[in-house]
N, C-alpha and C positions, 0 to 999 in steps of 0.2 A: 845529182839531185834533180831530183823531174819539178819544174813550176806546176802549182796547182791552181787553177780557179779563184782567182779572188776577187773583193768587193771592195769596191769605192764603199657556313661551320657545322660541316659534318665533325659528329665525334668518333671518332673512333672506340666503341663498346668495349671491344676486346681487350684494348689497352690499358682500360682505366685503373689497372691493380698490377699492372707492371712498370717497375723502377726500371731508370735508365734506358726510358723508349725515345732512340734517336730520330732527331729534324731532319725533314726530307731535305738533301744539297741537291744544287743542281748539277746534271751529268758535264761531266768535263774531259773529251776524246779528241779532241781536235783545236784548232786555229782559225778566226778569220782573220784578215788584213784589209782593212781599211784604209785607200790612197786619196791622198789630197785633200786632208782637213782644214791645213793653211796650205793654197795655192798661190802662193806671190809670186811663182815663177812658173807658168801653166806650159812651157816649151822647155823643161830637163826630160831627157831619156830616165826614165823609172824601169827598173827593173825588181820583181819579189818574186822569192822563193820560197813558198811557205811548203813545208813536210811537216807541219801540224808541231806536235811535241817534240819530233824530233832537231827541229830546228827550222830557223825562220833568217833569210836576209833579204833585207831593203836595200838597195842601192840605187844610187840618184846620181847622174853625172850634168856636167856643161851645163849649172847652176852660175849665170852668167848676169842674172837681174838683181835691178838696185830693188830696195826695200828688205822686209823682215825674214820671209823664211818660207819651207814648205815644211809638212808635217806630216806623217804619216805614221799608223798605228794596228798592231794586232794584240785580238782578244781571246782569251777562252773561250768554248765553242764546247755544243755536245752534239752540233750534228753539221758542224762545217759550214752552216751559212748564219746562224742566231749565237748573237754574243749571250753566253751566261748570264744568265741574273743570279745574280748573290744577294741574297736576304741579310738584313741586320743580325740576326739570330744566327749565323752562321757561319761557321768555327774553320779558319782554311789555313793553310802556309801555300806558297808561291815562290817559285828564285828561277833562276836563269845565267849563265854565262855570258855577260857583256863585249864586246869589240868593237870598237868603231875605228874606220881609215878612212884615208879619204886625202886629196888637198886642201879641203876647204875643214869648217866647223860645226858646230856644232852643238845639240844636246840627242842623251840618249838615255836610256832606262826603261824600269817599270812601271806599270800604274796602278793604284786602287782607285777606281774615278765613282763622283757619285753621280746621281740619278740624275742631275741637272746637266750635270757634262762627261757625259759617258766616255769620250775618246780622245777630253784634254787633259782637266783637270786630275789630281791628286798624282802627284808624279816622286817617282826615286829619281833624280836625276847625276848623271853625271856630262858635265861642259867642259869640253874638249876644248874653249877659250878660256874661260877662267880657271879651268880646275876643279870648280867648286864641286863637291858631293853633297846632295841634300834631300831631304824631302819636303813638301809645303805642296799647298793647294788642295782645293776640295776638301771631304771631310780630316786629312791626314794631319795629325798633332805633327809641327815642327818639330826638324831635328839636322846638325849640320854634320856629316863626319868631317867637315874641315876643320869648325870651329871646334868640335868637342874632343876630338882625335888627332889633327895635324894631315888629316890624309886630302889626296887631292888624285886628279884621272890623268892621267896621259896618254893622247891619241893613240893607237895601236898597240895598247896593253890590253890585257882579259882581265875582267873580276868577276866576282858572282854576287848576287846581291839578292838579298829575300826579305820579304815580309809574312807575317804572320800576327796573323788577327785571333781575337778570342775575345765574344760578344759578352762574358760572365752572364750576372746579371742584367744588365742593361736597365739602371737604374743610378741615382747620383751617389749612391751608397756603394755600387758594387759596376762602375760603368765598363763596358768596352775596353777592351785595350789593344794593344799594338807593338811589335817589335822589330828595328829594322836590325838588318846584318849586311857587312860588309867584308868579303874576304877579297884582298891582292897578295903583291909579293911582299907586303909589310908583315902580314897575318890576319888574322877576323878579329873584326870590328862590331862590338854589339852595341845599340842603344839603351836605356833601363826601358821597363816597362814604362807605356805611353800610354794616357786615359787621354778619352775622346771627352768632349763637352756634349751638351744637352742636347742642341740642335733648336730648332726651329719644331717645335709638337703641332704646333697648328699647320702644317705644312701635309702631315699627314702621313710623313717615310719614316715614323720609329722615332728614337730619341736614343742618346746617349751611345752611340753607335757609328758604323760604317752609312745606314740607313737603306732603306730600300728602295728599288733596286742598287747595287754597287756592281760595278765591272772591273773586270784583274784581266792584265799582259803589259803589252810594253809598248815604247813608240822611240819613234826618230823625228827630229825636229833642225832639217839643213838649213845655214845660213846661206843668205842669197853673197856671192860672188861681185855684188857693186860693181859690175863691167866684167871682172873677170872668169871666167868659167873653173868653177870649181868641181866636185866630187867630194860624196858625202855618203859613207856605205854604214851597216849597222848590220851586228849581225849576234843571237841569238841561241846559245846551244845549252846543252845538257839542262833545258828546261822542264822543271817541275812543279806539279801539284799533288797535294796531300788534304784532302776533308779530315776535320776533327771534329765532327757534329756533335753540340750540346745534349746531354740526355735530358730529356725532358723529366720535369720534378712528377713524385707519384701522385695519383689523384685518388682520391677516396669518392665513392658514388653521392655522400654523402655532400663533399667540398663543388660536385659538380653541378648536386643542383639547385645547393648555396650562391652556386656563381651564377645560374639560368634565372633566380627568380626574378 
């Protein structure tokens, strides 16, 4: 595996009489990696491998400082240096093959993160201390696979884990939703469908949504070693995405400039 380079109303006329004319997504071909968003230990050897889709690993050794942690995160990418933007309106699935080793601890996973905190917030996580599986933060409806399933992570196993959004309507009648999934050696683990809440409308990112922009991948998050030097690796395979763009409803000439006056 080679290391790559990485990083700290026009209308449309034509369309107006065609059903199921799909939202532009953003292009999604590659990976960045973003190092050192919690630096509480600014002297570990960091080592990332990123081969874009093909897989990504972080590894972080001689994490030997007192306090909270380092973090480090990679994102969807359509040209290898600008993280995706994902619009509210915009219909995706995302999963990945998890692993994490190491001596030391841990979190690890994916993220839907919103616009406010693009490279922390909204997290799948699995904690290689606690066990715990979960998701919370940012705009992501809660949900435990501990508490609702009995499942829990254990350091140097593989699972795969995906989310999958679907913006519907985007309205309090027909909102946003959301599905996580968990597979290990138990079996897959699915969440029910998840509605998003309102949001903040004066803010200005959408409503009832992921919101805009939203960013999708994954992160590692080492605990510091309190004197002792630990090691804390993460690593990423058989990673996928899949666009399901909303078709856009038809529009009558007539409905269009009903809505212009």
């Amino acid at each position: 595996m080679n290391p790559k380079r990485y990083i700290g109303s026009t209308l449309a006329l034509a369309a107006l009489f065609v059903a199921g004319n799909a939202i532009a997504m953003p292009t999604v071909n590659s990976a960045v990696v973003t190092t050192r968003i919690f630096n509480n230990c600014p002297t570990t050897t960091l080592t990332v491998i990123d081969n874009d889709l093909a897989g990504i690993v972080i590894d972080e050794q001689n994490n030997d400082c007192f306090g909270f942690a380092n973090r480090h995160a990679w994102s969807f990418s359509g040209d290898n240096t600008n993280l995706a933007e994902f619009q509210n309106s915009d219909g995706f699935k995302f999963c990945a093959t998890i692993l994490a080793t190491g001596t030391g601890d841990g979190e690890i996973g994916l993220r839907l993160s919103p616009w406010w905190s693009p490279e922390v917030d909204g997290t799948f996580m699995l904690n290689t201390r606690s066990g715990e599986i979960a998701i919370f933060g940012g705009r992501l409806p809660f949900y435990s696979f501990t508490s609702s399933h009995g499942q829990t992570y254990v350091k140097g196993t593989s699972v795969t884990l995906s989310i999958d959004y679907d913006p519907n309507s985007l309205t309090a009648a027909d909102p946003g939703t959301i599905v996580y999934t968990l597979t290990n050696a138990n079996g897959t683990f699915t969440s029910p469908v998840l509605s998003f809440d309102e949001g903040n409308a004066a803010e200005g990112h959408g409503t009832w949504g992921i919101l805009t922009p939203a960013f999708a991948g994954g992160y590692i998050q080492a605990y510091n070693g309190q004197g002792t030097p630990v090691s804390f690796t993460g690593e990423w395979s058989n990673i996928c995405y899949d666009a399901h763009p909303v078709p856009a409803a038809t529009s009558s000439w007539g409905r269009i400039k009903a809505d212009y006056r």
